[in-house]
C-alpha positions as CSV (number, residue, x, y, z in Angstrom):
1,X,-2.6,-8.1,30.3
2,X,-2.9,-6.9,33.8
3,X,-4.9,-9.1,36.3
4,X,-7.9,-7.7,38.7
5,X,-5.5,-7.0,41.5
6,X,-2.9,-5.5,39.5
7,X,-5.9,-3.2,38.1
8,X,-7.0,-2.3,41.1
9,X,-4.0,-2.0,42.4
10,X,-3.0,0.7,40.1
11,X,-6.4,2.4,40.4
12,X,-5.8,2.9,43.8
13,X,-2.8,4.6,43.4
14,X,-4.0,6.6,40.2
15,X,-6.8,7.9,42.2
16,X,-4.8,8.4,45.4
17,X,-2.1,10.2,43.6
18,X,-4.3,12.6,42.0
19,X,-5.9,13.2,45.7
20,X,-2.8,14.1,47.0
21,X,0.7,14.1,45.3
22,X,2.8,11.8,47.5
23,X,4.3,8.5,46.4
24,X,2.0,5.7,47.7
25,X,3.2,3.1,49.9
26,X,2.4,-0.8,49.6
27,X,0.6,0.0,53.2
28,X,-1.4,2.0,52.4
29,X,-2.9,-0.3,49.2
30,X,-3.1,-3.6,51.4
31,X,-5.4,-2.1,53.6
32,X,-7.6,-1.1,50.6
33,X,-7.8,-4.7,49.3
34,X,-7.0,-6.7,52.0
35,X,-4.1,-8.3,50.9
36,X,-0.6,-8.1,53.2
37,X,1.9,-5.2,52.3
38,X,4.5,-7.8,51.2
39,X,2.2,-9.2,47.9
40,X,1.3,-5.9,47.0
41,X,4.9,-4.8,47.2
42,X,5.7,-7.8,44.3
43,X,2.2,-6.4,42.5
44,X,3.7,-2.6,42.8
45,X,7.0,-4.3,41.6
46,X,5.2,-5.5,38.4
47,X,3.6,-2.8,37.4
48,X,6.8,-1.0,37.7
49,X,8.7,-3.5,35.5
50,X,5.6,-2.6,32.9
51,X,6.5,0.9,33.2
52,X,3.1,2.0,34.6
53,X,4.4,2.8,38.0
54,X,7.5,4.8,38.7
55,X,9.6,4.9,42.1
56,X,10.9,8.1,43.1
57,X,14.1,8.9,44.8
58,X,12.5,10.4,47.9
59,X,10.0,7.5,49.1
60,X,9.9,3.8,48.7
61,X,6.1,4.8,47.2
62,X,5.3,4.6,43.6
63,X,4.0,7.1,41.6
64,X,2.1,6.6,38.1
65,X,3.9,6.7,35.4
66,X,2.8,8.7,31.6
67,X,2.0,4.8,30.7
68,X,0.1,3.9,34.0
69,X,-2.5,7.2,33.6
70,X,-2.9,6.4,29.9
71,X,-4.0,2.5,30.9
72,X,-6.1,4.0,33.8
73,X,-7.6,6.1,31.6
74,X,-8.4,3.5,28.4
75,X,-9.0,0.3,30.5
76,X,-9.7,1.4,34.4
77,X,-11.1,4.9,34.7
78,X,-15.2,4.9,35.4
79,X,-16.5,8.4,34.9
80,X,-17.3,10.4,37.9
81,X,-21.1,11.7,38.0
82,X,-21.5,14.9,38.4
83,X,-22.8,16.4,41.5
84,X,-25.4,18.8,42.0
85,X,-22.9,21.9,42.6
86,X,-21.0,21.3,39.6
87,X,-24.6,21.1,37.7
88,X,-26.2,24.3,39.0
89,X,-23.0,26.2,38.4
90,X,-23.1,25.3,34.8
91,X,-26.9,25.3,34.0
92,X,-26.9,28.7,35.3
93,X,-24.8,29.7,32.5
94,X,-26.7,27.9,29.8
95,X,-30.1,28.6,30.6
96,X,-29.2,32.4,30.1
97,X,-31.0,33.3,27.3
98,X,-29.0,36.6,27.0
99,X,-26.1,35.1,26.3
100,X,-24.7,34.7,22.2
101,X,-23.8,31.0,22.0
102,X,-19.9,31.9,22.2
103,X,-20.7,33.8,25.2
104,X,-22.4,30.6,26.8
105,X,-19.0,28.5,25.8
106,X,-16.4,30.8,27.2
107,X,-18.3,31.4,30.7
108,X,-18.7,27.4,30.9
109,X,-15.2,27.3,30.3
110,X,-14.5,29.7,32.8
111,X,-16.8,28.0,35.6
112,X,-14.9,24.5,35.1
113,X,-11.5,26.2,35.4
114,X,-12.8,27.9,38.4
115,X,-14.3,25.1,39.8
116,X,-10.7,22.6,38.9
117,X,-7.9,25.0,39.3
118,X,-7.1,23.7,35.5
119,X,-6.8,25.9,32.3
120,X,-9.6,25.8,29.8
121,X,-9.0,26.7,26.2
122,X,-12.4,27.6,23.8
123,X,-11.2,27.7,20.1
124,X,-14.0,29.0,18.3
125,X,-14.6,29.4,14.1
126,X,-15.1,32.8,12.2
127,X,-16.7,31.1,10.0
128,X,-17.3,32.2,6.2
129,X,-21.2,31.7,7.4
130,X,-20.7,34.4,10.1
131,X,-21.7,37.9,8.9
132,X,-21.2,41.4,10.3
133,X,-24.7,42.9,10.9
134,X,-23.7,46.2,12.4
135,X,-21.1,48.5,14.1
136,X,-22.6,50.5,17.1
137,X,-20.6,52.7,19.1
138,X,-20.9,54.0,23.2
139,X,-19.3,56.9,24.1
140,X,-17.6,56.5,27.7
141,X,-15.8,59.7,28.3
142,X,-14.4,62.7,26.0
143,X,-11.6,60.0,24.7
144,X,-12.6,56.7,24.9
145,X,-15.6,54.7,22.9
146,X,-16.6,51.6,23.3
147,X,-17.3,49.8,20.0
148,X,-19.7,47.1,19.7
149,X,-19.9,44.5,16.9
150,X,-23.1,42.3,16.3
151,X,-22.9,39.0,13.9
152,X,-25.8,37.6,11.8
153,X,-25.4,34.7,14.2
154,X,-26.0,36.6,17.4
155,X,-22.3,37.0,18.3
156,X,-21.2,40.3,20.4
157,X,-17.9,41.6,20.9
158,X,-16.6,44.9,22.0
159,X,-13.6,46.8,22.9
160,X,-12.6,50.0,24.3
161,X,-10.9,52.3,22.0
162,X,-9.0,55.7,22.9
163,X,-9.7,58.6,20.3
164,X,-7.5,62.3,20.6
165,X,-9.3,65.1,19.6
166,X,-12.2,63.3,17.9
167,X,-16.4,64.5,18.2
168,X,-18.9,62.0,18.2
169,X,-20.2,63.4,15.2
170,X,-17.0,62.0,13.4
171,X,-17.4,58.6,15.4
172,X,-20.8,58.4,13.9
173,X,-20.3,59.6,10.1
174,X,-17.7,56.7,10.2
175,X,-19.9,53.9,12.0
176,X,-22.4,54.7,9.4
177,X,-20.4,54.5,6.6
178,X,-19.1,51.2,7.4
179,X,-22.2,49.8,8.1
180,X,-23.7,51.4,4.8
181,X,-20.4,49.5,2.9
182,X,-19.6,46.1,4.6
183,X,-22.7,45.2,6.9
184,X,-23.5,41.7,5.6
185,X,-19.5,41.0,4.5
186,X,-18.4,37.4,5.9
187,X,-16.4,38.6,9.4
188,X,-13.3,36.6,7.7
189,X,-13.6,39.5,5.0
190,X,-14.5,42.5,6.7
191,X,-10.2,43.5,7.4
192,X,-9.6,43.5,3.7
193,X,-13.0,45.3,2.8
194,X,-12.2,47.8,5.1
195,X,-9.0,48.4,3.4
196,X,-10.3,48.3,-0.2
197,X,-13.6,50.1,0.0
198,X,-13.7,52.5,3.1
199,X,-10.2,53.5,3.2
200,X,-10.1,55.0,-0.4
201,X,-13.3,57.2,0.5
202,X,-13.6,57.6,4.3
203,X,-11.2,60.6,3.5
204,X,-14.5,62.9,1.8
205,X,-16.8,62.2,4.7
206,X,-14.8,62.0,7.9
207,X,-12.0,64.9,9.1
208,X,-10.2,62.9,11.5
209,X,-10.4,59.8,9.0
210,X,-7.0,58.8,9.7
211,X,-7.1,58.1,13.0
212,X,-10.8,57.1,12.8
213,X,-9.3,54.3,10.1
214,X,-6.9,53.0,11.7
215,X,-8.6,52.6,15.1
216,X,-11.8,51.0,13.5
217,X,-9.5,48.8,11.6
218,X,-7.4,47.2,14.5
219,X,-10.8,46.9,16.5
220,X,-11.8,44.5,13.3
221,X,-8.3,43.0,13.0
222,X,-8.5,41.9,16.6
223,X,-12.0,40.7,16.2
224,X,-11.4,38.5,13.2
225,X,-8.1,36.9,14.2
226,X,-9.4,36.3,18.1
227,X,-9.7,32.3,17.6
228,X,-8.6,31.6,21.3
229,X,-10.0,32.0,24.8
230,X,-7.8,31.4,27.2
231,X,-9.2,30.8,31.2
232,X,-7.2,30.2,34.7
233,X,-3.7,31.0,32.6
234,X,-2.6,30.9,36.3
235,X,-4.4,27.8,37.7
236,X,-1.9,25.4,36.2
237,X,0.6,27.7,38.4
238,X,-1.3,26.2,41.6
239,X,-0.6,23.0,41.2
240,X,1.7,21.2,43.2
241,X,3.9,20.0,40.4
242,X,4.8,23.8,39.0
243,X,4.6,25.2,42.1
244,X,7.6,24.7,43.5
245,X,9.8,24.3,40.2
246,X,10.7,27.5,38.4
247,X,11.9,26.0,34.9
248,X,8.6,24.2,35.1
249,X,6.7,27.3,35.5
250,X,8.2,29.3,33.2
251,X,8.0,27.0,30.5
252,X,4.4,26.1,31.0
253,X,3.5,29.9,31.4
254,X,5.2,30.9,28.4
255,X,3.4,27.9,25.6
256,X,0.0,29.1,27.5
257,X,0.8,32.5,26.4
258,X,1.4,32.0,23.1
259,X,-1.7,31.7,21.0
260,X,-0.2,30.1,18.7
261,X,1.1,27.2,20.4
262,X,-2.6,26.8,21.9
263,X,-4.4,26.5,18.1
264,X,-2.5,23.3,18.0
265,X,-4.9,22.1,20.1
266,X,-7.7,22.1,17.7
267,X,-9.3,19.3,17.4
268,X,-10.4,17.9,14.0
269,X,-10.3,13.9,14.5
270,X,-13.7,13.2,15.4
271,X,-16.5,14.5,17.7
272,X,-15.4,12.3,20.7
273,X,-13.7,13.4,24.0
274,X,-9.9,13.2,23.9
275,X,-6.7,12.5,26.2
276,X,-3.9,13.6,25.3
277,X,-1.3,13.0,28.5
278,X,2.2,14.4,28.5
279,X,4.1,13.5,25.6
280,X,0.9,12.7,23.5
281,X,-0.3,16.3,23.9
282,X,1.4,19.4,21.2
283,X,1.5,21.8,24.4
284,X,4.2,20.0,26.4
285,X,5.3,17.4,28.0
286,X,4.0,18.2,31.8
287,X,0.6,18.6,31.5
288,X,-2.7,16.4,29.9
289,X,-5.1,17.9,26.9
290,X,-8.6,16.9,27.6
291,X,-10.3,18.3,24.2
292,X,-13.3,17.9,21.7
293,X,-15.0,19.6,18.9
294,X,-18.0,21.5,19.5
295,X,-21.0,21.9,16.6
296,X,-24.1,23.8,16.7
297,X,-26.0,24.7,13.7
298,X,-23.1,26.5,11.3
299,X,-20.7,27.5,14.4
300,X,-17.9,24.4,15.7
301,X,-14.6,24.8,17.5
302,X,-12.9,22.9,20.3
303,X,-13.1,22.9,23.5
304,X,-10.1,21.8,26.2
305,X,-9.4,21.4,29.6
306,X,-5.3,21.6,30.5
307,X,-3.8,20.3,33.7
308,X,-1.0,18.1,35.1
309,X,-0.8,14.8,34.4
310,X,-2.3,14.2,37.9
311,X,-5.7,15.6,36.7
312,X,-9.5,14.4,37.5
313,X,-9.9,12.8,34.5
314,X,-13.0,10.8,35.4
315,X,-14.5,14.3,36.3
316,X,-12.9,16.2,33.3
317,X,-14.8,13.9,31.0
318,X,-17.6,14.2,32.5
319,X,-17.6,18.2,32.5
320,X,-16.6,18.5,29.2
321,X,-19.5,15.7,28.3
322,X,-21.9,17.6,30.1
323,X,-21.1,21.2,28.6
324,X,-20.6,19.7,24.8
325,X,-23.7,18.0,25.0
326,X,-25.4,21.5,26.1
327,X,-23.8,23.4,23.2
328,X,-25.1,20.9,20.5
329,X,-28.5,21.0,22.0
């Protein structure tokens, strides 16, 4: 049990730390609380025996430890209010009404990680509930189409495409077929219908049906299986910490490339914001997971902020409290 100096003590530090990454002297903290440097030396020599400080070989400062953010953030940390910037920035986003709801979530995402330098992470759900409502197609030049999918739900996605010695006339015979044969198929479902019931037939209608297939197919492959967003990959490059440590880098880089590594983060404890700091995270070791579930009507997912152990957290939480609580409205 720490006492009200000790707390504030390490608050100070947490805080200061996170400001600015340089080991904080005793100094520095006595002015703060009006103490002398020599009792907040023995408090700073406390807290380090409880393994919530740490000393560093280059300064006689401390530093917080894994231990000393997590008892910050369970017993110390007051939430930061957000300011009117950080409001308009977001509301923007969700008061466009032309926005699908998964559009709203990932340009959120992408304002926070703008606005921290962090990484943001949106794992959405294909849901079983989600159904395709129809293919539409845009031609951009003599080779490439862009092909647009639209969900019962209101969700839009599209992707360019690049088509050899095709016509538009082709393009459209096969848009028309699948929406004739799997509009209204659950989007989990729409790969294997595509492959049982178009490809068997697509051959009688279509001349270039091969390549028409296969292109149409991968655009539906990708669609179904693309469960993670992934914003400011290179933010958590710019933080002092990675920046000037290669192995570090590389090894962060590489588990925020792979999409597989970043569906561990899912979230399926409860509906409250979680922190996950270093060694309690499944990314690695370096860096915090600030996450939580997301539901609104039949869509959920999770939604998570990643950055160095030195993060905002009190202003993390609040951002991500802010942005949940305008998805579920």
């Amino acid at each position: 049990m720490l006492s009200e100096r000790q707390k504030k003590i390490l608050k100070l530090i947490v805080e200061k730390y996170i400001k600015e990454p340089i080991p904080v002297g005793s100094k520095v903290i006595s002015k703060k609380i009006g103490c002398s440097s020599a009792t907040v030396r023995n408090e700073m020599g406390e807290l380090e025996r409880l393994g919530l400080l740490e000393k560093t070989h280059t300064s006689s400062g401390r530093v917080p430890s894994e231990a000393g953010y997590r008892y910050y953030v369970d017993n110390i940390m007051e939430l930061k209010k957000m300011n009117a910037e950080d409001m308009l920035k977001l509301q923007i986003v969700f008061k466009n009404q032309q926005l699908a709801l998964s559009d709203v979530i990932t340009k959120s995402l992408q304002v926070v990680s703008d606005m921290m330098n962090y990484t943001t992470v949106v794992l959405g759900s294909k849901s079983h509930e989600n159904l395709l409502k129809q293919v539409e197609v845009i031609p951009i030049d003599d080779e490439n189409i862009t092909v647009i999918i639209v969900t019962d739900k209101g969700h839009v996605e599209h992707k360019n495409i690049r088509l050899q010695d095709v016509s538009m006339s082709e393009v459209k015979k096969t848009v028309g077929l699948i929406n004739n044969l799997i509009s209204g198929t659950p989007i989990d479902e729409v790969a294997n219908k595509l492959e049982f019931e178009v490809k068997p037939i697509i051959g009688n209608y279509v001349k270039q049906h091969e390549q028409l297939y296969n292109a149409f197919y991968h655009v539906f492959s990708d669609f179904t299986n693309q469960e993670v967003n992934v914003m400011g990959r290179n933010k958590m490059l710019e933080q002092p910490e990675f920046s000037t440590n290669i192995d570090k880098i590389k090894n962060v880089y590489t588990k925020l490339e792979d999409n597989e590594i970043l569906k561990n983060i899912e979230e399926d404890d409860d509906n409250n914001i979680k922190v996950y700091i270093g060694n309690e995270n499944n990314i690695d070791s370096d860096v915090t997971v600030i996450k939580t579930k997301y539901k609104h009507d039949n869509e959920e997912g999770t939604i998570a902020i990643i950055g160095p152990k030195r993060m905002e957290y009190d202003r993390v939480v609040s951002l991500l409290e802010y942005i949940k609580e305008n998805i579920e409205r």
